[in-house]
C-alpha positions as a Markdown table, in Angstrom:
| # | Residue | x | y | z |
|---|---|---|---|---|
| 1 | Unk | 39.1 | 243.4 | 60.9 |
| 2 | Unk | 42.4 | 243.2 | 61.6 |
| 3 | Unk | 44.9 | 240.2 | 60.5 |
| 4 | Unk | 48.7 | 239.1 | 61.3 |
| 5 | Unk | 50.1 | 236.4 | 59.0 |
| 6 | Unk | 53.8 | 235.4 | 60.1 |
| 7 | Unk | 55.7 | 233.2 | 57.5 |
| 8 | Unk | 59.4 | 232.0 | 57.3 |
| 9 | Unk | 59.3 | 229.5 | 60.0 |
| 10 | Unk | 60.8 | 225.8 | 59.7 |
| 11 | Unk | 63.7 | 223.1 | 60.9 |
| 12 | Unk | 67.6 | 224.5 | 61.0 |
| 13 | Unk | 70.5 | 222.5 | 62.4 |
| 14 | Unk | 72.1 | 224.3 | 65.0 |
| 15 | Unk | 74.3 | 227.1 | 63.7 |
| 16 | Unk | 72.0 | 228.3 | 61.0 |
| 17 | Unk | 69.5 | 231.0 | 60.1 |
| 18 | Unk | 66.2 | 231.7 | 59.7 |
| 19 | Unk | 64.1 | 234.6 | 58.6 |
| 20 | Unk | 60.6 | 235.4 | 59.9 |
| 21 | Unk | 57.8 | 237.9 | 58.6 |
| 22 | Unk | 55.0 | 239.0 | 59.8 |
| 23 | Unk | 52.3 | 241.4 | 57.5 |
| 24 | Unk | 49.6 | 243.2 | 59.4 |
| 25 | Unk | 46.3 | 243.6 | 57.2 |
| 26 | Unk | 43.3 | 244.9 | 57.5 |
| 27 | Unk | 41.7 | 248.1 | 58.7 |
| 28 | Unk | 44.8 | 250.1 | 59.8 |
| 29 | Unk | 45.0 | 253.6 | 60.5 |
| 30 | Unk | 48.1 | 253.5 | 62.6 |
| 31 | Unk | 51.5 | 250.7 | 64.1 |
| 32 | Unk | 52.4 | 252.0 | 67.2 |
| 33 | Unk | 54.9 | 248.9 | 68.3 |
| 34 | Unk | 55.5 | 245.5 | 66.6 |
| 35 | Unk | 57.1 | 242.4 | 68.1 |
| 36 | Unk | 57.9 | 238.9 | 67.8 |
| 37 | Unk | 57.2 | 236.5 | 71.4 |
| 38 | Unk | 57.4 | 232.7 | 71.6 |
| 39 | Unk | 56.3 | 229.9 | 73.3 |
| 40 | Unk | 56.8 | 226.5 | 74.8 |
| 41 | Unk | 54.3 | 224.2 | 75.2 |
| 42 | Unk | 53.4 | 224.6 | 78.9 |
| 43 | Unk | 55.2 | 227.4 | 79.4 |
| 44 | Unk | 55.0 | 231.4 | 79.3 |
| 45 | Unk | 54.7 | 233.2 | 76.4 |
| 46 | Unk | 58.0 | 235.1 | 76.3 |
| 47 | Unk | 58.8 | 238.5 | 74.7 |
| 48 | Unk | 62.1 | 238.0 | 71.6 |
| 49 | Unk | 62.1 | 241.5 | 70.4 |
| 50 | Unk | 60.5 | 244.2 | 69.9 |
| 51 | Unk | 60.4 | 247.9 | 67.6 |
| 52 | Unk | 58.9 | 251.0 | 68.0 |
| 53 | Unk | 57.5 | 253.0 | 65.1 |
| 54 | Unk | 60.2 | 255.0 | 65.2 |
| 55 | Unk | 62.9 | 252.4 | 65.3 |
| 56 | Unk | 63.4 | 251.7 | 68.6 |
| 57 | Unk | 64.2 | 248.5 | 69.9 |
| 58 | Unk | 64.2 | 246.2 | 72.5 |
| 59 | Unk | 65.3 | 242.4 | 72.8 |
| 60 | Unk | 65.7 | 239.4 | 75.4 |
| 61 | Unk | 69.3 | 238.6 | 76.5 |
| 62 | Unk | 68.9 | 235.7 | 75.4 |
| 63 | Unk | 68.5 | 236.6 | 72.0 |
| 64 | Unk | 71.1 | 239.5 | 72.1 |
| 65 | Unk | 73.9 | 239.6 | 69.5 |
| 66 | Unk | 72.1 | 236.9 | 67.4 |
| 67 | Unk | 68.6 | 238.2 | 66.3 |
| 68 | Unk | 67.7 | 241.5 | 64.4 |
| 69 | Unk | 63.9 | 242.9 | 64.4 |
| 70 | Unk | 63.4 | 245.1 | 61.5 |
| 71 | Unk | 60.2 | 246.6 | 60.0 |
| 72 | Unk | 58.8 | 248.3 | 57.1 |
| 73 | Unk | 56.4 | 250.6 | 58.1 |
| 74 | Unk | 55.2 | 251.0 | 53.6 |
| 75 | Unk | 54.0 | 247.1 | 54.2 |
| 76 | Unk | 53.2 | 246.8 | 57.8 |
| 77 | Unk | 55.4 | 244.1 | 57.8 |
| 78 | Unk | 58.1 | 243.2 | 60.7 |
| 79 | Unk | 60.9 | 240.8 | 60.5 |
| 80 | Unk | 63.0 | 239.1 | 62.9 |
| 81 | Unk | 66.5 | 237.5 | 61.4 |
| 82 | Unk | 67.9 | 234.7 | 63.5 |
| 83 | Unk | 71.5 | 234.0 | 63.3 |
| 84 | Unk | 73.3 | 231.5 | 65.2 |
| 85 | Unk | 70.4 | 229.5 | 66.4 |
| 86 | Unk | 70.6 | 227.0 | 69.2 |
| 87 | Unk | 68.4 | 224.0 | 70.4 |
| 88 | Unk | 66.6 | 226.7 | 72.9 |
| 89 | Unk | 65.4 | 228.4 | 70.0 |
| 90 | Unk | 62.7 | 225.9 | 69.2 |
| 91 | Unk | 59.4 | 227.5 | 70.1 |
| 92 | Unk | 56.3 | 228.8 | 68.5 |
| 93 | Unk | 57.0 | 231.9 | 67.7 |
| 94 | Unk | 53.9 | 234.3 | 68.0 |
| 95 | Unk | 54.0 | 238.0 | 66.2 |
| 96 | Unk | 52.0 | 240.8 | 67.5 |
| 97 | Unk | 51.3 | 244.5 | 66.9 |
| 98 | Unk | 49.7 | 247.8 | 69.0 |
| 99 | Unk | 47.8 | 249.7 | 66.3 |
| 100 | Unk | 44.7 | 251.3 | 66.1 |
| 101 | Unk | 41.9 | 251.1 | 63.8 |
| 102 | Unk | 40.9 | 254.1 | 63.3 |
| 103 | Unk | 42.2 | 257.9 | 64.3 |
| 104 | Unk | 39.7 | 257.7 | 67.6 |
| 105 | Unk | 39.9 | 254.5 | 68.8 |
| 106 | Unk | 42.0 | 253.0 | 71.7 |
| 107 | Unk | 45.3 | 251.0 | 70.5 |
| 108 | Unk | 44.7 | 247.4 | 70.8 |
| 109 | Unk | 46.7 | 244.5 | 70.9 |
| 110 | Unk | 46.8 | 241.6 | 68.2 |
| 111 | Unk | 48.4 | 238.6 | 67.6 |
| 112 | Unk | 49.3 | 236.4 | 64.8 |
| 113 | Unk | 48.7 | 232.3 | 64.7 |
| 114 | Unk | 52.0 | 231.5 | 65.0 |
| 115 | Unk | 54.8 | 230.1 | 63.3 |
| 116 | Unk | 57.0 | 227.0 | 64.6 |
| 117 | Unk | 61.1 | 227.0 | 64.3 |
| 118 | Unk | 63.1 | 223.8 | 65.0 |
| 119 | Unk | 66.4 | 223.7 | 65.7 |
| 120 | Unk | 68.1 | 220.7 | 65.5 |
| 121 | Unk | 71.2 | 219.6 | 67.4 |
């Protein structure tokens, strides 16, 4: 069993910061990549950012310049920092991780619950 708890979420006026996390729990044996998505209602889930296990990483133009993905691979924990937030940064935003259970199984895909962020104009 495998669990994804994001926390940090919440309303920001424009301009200002927030600070997500996301710990991975459960049985574990390996992180391959970690990322943060979000979503509008009605609309596609969109990828924010995402970091390899060896640092790597990847991120929508949208987002470039203003966010930073980070992880600690000790915790399985990944963090997105949001700087300069505008009014199109309201979304639920959705974490998710490729890992694997076990040292023989497939890598799967999992997702966390979601956290909301508000930016207010």
């Amino acid at each position: 069993q495998v669990q994804l708890v994001e926390s940090g979420g919440g309303l920001v006026q424009t301009g200002g910061s927030l600070r997500l996390s996301c710990a991975a729990s459960g049985s574990i044996f390996s992180i391959n990549r970690m990322g943060w998505y979000r979503q509008a209602p009605g609309k596609q889930r969109e990828l924010v950012a995402t970091i390899t296990s060896g640092d790597s990483t990847n991120y929508a133009d949208s987002v470039k310049g203003r966010f930073t993905i980070s992880r600690d691979n000790a915790k399985n924990t990944v963090y997105l920092q949001m700087n300069s937030l505008k009014p199109e940064d309201t979304d639920v935003y959705y974490c998710n991780a490729i890992l694997r259970t076990t040292r023989l199984n497939f890598e799967r895909v999992y997702w966390g619950q979601g956290t909301q962020v508000t930016v207010s104009s």
